[in-house]
KOLMARPA-153873 format. One line per 2 residues: number of its first residue (from 1); their letters; for each residue x, y, z of N, C-alpha, C. Coordinates in pm, 1 decimal, m for minus. Atoms other than C-alpha are relative to their C-alpha. Layout:
N
NUM) A) X:Y:Z:X:Y:Z:X:Y:Z  ...
END
This chain:
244
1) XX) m12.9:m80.3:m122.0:m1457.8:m265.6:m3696.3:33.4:m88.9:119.0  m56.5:85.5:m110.1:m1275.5:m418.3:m3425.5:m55.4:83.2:116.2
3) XX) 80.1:m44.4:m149.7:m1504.6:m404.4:m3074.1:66.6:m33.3:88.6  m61.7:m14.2:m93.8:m1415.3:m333.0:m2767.0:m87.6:62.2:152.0
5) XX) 158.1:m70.9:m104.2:m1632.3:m239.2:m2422.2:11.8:m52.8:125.5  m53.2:19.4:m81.6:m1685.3:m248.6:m2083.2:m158.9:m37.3:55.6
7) XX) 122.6:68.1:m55.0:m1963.1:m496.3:m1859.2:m16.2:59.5:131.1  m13.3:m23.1:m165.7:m2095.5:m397.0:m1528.2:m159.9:75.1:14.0
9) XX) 131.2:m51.8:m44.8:m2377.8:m233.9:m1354.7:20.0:85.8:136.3  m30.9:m70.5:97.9:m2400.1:72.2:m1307.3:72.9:58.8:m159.9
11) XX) m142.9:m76.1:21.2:m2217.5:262.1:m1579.3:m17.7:84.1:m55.4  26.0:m116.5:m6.4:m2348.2:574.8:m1587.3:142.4:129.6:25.2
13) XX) m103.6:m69.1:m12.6:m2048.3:742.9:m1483.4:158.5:m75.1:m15.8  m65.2:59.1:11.8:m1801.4:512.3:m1604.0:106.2:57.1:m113.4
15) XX) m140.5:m27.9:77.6:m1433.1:569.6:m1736.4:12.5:m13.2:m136.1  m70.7:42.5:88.2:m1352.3:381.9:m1983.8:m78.5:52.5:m129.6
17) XX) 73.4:m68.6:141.9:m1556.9:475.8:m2267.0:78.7:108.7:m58.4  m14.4:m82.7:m3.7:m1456.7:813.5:m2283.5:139.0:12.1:4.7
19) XX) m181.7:42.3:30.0:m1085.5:727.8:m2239.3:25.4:m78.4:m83.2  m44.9:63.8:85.6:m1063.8:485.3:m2490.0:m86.9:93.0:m174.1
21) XX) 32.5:m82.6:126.9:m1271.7:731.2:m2752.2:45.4:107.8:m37.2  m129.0:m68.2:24.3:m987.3:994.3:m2679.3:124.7:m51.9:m46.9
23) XX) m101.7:58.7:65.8:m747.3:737.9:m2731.2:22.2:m8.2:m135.4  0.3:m25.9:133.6:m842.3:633.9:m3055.7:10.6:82.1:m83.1
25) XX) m21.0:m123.3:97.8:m882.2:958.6:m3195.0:109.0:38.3:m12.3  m97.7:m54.9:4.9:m569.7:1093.9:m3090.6:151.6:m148.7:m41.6
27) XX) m66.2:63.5:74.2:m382.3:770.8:m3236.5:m13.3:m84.5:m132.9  7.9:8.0:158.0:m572.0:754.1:m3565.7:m59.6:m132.6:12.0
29) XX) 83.6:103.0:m17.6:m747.1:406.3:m3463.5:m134.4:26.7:m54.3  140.4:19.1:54.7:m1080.7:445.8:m3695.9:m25.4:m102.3:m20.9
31) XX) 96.0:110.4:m0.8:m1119.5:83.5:m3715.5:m41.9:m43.5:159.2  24.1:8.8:m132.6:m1174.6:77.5:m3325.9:m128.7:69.7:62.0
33) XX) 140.3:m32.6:m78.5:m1508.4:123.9:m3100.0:14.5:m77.3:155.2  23.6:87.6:m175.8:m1567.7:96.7:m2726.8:m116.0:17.1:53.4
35) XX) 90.2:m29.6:m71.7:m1859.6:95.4:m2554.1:m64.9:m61.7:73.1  69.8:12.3:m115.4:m2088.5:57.2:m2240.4:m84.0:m93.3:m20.3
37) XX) 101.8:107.5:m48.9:m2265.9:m268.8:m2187.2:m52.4:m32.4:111.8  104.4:m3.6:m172.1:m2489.9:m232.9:m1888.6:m19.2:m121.0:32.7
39) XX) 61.9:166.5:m47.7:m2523.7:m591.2:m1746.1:m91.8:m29.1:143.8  50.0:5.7:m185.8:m2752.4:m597.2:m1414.9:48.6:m138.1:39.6
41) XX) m53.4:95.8:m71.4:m2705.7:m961.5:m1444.5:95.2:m35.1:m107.3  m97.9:63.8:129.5:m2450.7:m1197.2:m1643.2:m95.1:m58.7:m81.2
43) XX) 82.9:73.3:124.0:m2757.5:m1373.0:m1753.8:m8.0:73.0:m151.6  m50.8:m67.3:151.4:m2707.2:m1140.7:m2079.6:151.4:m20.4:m50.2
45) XX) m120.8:m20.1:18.8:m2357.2:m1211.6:m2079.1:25.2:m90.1:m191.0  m26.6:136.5:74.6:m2405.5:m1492.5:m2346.1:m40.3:39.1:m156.6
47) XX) 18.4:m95.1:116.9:m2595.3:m1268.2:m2597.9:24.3:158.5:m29.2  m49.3:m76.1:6.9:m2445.4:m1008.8:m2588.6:170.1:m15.4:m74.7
49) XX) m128.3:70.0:77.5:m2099.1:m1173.8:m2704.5:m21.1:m56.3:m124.1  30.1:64.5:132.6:m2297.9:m1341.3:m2974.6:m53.9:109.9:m100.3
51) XX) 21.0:m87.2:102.7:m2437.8:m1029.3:m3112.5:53.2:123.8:m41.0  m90.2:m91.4:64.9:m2148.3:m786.8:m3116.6:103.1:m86.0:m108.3
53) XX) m74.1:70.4:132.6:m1936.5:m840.8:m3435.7:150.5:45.5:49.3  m140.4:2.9:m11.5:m1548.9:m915.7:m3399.6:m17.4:128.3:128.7
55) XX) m45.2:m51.6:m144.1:m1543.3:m811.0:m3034.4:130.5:m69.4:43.2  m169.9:m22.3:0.6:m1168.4:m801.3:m2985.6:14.1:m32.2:207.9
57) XX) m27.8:23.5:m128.3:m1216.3:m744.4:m2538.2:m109.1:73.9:70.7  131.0:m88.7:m63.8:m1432.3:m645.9:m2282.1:94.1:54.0:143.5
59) XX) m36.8:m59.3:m130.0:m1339.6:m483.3:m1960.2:m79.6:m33.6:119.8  111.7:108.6:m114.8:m1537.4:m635.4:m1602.4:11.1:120.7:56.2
61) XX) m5.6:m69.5:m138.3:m1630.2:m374.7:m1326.6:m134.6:m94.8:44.8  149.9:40.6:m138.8:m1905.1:m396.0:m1018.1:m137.5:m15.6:m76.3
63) XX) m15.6:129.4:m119.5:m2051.3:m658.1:m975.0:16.2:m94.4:m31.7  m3.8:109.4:97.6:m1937.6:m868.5:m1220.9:176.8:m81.2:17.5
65) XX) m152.3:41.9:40.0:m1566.4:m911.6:m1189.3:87.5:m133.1:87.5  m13.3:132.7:3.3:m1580.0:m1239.5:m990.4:m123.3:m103.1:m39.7
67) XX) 92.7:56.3:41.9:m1883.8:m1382.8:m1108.1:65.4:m10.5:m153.8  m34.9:m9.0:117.9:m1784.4:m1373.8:m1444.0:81.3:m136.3:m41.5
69) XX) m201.6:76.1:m9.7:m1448.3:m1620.1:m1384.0:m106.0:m131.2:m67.8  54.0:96.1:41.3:m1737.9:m1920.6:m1459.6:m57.6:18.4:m177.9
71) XX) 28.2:m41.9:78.3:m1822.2:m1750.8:m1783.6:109.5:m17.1:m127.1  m125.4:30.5:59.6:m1468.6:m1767.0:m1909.6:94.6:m140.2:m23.7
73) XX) m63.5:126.3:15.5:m1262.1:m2059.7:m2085.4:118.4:m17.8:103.1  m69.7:21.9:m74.3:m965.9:m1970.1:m1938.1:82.4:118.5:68.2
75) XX) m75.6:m123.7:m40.3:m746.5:m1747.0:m1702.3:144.7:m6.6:22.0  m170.9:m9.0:m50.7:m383.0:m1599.1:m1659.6:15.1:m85.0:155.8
77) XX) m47.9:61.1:m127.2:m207.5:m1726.5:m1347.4:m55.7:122.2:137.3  82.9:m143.9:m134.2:m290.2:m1370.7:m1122.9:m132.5:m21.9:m7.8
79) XX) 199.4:m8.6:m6.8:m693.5:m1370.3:m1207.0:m5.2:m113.4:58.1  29.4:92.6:m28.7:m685.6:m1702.8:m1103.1:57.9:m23.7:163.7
81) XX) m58.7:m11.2:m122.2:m491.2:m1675.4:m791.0:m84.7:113.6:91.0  112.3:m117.1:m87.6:m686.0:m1341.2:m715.8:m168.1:m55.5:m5.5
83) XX) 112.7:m1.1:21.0:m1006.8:m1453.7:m827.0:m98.7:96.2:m79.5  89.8:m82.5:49.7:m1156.6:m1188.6:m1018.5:99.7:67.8:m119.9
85) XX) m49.9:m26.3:160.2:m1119.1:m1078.7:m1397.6:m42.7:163.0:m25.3  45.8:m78.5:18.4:m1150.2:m747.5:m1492.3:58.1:79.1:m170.9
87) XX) 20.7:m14.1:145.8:m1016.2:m779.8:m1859.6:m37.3:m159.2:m75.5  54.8:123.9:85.5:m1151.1:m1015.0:m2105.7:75.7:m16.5:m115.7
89) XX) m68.9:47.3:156.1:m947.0:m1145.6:m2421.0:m126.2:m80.2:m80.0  44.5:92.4:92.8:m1128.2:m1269.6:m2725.7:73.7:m65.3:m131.3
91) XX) m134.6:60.7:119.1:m943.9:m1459.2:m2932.8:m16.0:m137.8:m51.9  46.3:138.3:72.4:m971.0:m1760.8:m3200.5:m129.3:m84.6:81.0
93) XX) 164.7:21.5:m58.2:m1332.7:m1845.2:m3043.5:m4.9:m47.0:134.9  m49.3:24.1:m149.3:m1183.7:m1851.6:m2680.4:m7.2:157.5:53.9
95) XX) m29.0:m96.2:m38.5:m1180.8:m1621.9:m2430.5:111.6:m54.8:157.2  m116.7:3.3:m83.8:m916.9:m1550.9:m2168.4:m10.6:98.4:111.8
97) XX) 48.7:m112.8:m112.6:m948.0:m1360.5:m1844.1:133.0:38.2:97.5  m136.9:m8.7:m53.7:m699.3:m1152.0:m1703.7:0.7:159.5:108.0
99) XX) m26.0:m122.5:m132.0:m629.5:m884.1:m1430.4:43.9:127.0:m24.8  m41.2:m61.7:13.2:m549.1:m569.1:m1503.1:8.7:114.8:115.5
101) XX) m40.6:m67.5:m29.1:m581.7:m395.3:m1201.5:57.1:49.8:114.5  m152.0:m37.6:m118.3:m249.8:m506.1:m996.4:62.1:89.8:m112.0
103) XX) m83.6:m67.0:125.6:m106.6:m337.9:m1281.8:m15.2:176.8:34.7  52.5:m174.8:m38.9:m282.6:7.0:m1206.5:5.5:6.9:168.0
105) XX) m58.0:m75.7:m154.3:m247.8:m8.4:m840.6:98.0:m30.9:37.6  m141.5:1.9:m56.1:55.6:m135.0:m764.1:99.3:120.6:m47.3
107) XX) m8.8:m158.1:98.2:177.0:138.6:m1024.1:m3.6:93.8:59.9  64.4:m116.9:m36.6:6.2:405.0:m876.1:26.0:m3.2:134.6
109) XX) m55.2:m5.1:m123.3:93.4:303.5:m531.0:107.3:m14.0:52.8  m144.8:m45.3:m93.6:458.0:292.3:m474.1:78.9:119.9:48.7
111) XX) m110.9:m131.2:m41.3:608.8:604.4:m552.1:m71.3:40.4:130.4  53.6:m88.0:m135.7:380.4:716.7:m251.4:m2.0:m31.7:144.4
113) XX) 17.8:55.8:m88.7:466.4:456.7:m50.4:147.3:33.9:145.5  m77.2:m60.6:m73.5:702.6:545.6:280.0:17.7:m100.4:140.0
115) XX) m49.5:86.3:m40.0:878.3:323.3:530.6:m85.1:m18.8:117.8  114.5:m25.6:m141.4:584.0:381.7:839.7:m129.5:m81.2:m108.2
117) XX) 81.7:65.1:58.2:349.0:238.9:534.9:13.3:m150.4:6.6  m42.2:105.5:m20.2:407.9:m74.6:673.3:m89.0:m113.8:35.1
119) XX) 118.3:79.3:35.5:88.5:m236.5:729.1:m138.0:91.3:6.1  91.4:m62.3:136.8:m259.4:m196.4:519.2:m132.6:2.4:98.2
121) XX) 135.9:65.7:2.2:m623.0:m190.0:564.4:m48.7:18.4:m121.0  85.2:m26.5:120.8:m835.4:m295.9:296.4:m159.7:m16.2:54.6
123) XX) 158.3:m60.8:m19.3:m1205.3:m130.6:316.7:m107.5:m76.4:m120.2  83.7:73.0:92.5:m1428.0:m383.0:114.6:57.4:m163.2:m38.4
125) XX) m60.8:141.5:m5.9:m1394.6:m734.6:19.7:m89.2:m76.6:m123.0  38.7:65.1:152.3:m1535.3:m751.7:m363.2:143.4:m15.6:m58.1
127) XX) m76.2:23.7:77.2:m1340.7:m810.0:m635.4:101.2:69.4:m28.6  m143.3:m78.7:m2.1:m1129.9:m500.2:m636.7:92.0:0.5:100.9
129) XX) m126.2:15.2:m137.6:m997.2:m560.1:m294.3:50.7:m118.5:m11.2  m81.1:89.3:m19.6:m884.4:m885.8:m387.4:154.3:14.1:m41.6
131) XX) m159.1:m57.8:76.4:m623.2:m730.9:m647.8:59.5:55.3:123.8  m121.5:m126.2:m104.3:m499.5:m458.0:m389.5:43.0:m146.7:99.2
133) XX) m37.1:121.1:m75.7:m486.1:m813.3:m148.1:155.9:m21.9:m73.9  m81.9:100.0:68.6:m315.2:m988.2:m412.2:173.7:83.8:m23.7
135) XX) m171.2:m148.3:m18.2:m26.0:m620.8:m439.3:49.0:m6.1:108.2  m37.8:m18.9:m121.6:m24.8:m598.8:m98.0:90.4:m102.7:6.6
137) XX) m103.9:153.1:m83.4:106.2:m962.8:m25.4:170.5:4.2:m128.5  m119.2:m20.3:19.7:344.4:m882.9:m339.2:132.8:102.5:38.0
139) XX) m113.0:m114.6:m95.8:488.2:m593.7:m151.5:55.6:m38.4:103.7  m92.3:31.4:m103.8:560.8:m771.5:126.0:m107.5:96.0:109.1
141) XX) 103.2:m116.8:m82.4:255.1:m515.9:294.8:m42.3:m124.0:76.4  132.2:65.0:m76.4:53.8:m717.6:582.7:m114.8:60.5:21.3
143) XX) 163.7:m94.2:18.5:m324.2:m622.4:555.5:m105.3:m108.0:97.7  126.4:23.5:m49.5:m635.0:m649.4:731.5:m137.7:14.4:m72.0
145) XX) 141.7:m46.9:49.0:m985.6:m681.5:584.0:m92.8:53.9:75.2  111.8:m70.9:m46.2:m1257.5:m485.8:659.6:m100.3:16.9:m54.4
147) XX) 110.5:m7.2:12.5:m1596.6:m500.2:634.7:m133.4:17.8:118.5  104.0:5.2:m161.0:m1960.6:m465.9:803.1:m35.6:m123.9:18.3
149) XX) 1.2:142.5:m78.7:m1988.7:m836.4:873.4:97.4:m50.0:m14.9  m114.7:111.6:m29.0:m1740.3:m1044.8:958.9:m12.6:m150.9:m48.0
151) XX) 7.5:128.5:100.8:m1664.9:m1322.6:740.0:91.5:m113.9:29.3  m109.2:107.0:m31.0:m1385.9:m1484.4:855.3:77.6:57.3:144.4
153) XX) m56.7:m4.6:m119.4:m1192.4:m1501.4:1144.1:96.9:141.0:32.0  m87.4:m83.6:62.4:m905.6:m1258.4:1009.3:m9.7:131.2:m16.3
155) XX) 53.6:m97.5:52.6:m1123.6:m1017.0:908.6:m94.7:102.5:101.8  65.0:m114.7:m9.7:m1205.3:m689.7:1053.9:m148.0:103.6:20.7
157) XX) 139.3:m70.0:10.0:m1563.6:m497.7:1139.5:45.5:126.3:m10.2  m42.3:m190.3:m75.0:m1584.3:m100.7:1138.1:23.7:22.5:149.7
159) XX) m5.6:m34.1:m99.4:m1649.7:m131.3:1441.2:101.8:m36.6:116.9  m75.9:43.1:m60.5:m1338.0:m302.4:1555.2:169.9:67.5:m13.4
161) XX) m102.6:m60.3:99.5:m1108.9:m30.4:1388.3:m5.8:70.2:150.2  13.5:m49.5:m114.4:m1013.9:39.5:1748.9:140.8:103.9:m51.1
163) XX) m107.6:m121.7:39.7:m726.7:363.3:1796.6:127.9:m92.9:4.3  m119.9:78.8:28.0:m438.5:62.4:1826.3:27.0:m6.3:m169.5
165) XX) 34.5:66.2:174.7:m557.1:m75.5:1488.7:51.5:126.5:m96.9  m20.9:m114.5:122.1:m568.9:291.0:1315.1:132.0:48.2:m2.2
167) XX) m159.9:m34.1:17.0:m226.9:375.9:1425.9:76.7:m103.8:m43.1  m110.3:102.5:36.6:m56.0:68.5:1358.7:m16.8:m21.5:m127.2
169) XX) m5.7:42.1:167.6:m183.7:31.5:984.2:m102.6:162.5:m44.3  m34.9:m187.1:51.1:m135.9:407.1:835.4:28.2:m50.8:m208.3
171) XX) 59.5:m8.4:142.6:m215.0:269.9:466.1:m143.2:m47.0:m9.2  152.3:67.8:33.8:m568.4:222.2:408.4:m63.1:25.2:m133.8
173) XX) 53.1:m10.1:83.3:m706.3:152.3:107.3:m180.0:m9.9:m11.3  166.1:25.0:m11.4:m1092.8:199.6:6.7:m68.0:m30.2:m134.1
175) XX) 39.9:96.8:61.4:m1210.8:m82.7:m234.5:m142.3:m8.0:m12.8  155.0:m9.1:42.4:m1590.2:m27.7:m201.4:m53.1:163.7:m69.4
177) XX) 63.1:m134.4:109.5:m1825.8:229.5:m430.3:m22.2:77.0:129.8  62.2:m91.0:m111.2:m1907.6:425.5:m138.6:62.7:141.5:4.9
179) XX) m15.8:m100.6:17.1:m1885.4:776.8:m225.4:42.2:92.3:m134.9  16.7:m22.8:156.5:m1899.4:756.2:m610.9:m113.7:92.8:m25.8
181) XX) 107.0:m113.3:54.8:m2082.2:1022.9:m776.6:m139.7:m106.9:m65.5  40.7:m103.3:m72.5:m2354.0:1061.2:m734.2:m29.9:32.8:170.7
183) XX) 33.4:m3.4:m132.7:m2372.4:944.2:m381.5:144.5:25.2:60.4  m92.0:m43.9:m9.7:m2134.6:1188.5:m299.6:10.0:19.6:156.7
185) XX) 10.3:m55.4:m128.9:m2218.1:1222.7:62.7:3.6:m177.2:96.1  m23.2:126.4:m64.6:m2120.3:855.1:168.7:136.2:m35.6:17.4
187) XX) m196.2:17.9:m31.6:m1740.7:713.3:314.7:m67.1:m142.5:52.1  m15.6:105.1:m79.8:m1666.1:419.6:467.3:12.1:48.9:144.9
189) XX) 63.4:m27.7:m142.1:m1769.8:432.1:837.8:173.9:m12.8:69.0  m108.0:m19.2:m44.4:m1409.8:452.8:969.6:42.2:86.7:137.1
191) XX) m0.1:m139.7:m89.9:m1295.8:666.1:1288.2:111.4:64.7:m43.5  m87.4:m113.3:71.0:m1148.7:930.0:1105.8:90.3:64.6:134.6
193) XX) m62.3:m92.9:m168.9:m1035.6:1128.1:1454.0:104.1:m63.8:9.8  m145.7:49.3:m61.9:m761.9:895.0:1493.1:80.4:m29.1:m147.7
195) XX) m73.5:68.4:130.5:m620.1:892.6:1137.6:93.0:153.3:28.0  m107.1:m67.9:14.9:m279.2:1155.1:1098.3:111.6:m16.1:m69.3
197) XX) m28.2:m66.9:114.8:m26.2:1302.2:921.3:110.1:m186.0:m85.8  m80.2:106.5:35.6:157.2:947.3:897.1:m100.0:m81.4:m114.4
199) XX) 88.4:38.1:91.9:m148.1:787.2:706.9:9.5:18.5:m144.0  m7.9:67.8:147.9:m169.2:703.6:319.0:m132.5:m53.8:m26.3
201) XX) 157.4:46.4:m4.8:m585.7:700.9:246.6:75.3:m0.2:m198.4  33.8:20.3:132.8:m611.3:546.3:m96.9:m154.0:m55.8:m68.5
203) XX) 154.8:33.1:m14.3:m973.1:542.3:m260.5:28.0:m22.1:m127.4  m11.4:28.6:141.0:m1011.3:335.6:m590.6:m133.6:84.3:m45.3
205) XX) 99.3:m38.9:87.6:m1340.1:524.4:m657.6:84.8:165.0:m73.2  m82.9:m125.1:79.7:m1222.3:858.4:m878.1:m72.6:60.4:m77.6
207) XX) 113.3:m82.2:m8.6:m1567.8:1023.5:m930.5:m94.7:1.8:99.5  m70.7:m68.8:37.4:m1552.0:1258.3:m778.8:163.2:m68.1:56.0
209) XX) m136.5:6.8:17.6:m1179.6:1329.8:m798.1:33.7:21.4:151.2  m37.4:m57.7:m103.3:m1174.8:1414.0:m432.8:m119.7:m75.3:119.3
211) XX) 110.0:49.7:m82.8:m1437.5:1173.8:m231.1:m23.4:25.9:164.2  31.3:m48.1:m136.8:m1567.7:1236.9:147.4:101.5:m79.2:55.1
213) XX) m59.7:29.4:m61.4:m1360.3:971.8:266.1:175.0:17.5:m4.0  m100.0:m38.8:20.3:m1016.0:1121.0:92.6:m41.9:175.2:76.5
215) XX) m10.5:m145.8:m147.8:m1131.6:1470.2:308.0:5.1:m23.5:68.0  m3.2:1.9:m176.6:m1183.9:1362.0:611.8:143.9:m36.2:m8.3
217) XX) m114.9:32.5:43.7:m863.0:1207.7:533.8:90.9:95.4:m7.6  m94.7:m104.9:m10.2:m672.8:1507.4:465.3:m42.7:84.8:71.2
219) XX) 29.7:m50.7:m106.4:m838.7:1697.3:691.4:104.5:m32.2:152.5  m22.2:44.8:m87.0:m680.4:1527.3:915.8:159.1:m30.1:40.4
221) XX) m143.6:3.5:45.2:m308.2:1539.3:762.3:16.9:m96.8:m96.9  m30.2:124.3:64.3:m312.0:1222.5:610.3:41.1:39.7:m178.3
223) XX) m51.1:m13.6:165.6:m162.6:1178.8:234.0:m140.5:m56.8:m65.9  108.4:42.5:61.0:m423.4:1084.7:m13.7:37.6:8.1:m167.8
225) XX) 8.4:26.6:144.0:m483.4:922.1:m351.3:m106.8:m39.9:m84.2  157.6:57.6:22.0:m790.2:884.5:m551.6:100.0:m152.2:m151.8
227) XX) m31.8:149.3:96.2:m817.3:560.1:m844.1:m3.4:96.1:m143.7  m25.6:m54.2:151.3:m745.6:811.2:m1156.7:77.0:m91.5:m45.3
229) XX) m119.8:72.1:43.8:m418.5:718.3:m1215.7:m5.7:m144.0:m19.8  m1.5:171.4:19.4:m485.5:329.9:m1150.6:m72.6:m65.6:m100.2
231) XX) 93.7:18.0:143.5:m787.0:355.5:m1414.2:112.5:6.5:m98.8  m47.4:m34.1:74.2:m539.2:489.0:m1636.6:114.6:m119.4:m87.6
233) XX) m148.0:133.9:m5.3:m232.0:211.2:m1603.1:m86.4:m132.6:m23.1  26.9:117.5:38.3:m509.3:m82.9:m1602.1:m24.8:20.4:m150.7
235) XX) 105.6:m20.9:138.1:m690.5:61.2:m1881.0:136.0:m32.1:m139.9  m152.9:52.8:57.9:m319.5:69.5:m2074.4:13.1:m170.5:13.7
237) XX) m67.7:159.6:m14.6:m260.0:m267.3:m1930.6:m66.3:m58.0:m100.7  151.9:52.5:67.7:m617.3:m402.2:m2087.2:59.0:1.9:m198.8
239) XX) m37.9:m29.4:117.8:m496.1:m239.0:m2437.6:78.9:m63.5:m37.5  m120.3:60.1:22.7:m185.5:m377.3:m2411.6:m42.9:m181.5:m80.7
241) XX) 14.0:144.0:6.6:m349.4:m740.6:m2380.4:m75.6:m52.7:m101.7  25.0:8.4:128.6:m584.4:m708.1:m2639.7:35.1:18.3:m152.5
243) XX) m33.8:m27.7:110.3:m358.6:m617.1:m2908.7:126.2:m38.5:m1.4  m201.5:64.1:2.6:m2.4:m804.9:m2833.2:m51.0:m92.1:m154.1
END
């Protein structure tokens, strides 16, 4: 039985499982299994690899997907440039760490993209906002980080998301859990009031399918995209890498 699964903490409401146990079925894969490895910390990371049999790949989410990078022999050229892994290769008693998800958002974010989408904000500053970073700068997008402390010079507070700022960067992406099921009644602190119909809100969370901060968002005119689709294209990507 060739294994397959995904690390992180939560993952109670997590994707992949459930998409890769439709997959299989519907392409006749019975030597294939995926499943949910809860990690609070990595300190399990070590037995947990030793006591699944012919584990084939793992998949990284929150809060693991730059912590991890020390865990791993070695990485592609993107994970390593971005910093954060969110597929795992196992292979001849090595593992390999690799990115899968510029693959799902860059993907998922062009066709929607429109010539006023011309510069970004990114809402968080873990491991998934480094990818959308790492798209952005291949688009040729200029972005701003954002967070509630200020980390660097460069970088953005909520509270500095003055009405210049919101009009001049009309793509905003939202890179933190904040408004994942079940804490359905949370957004990123943003001033919505000045967002319109020129705007492009993109939220990688995608339970639910429709989060507080993609309403206020259209409420407001703005276009909107939740992280289905981008699950979908990494999760492909991931497959892809474990089985070339």
């Amino acid at each position: 039985m060739r294994n397959f699964g995904l690390i992180g903490y939560p993952l109670s409401h997590s994707f992949s499982k459930g998409y890769f146990a439709e997959k299989f079925q519907k392409e006749g894969l019975l030597d294939c299994r995926y499943e949910n490895y809860p990690l609070p910390s990595l300190d399990g990371f070590p037995e947990l690899v030793a006591r699944v049999e012919d584990l084939r790949g793992l998949n990284v989410t929150i809060p693991h997907k730059e912590a991890v990078i020390a865990l791993i022999d070695t990485l592609d050229d993107a994970a390593r440039d971005i910093g954060a892994v969110n597929t795992i290769l196992f292979q001849d008693g090595k593992t390999t760490g690799f990115n899968t998800d510029i693959v799902g958002f860059a993907r998922s974010l062009q066709p929607l993209l429109r010539v006023h989408h011309d510069r970004a904000l990114i809402l968080g500053t873990g491991g998934a906002s480094k990818a959308v970073a790492y798209c952005l700068s291949a688009l040729q997008i200029p972005y701003r980080l954002v967070s509630r402390r200020k980390q660097s010079p460069d970088m953005l507070t909520y509270g500095e998301l003055t009405e210049e700022v919101m009009r001049t960067h009309r793509l905003i992406i939202n890179t933190t859990p904040l408004g994942t099921s079940p804490q359905v009644d949370t957004c990123p602190p943003i001033p919505y009031h000045w967002l319109e119909g020129h705007h492009l809100l993109y939220d990688l969370v995608y339970n639910p399918a429709e989060t507080l901060f993609l309403r206020k968002g259209k409420a407001q005119g703005a276009a909107i995209k939740n992280g289905y689709q981008m699950l979908v294209l990494q999760a492909e990507a991931s497959w892809a890498i474990w089985t070339r």
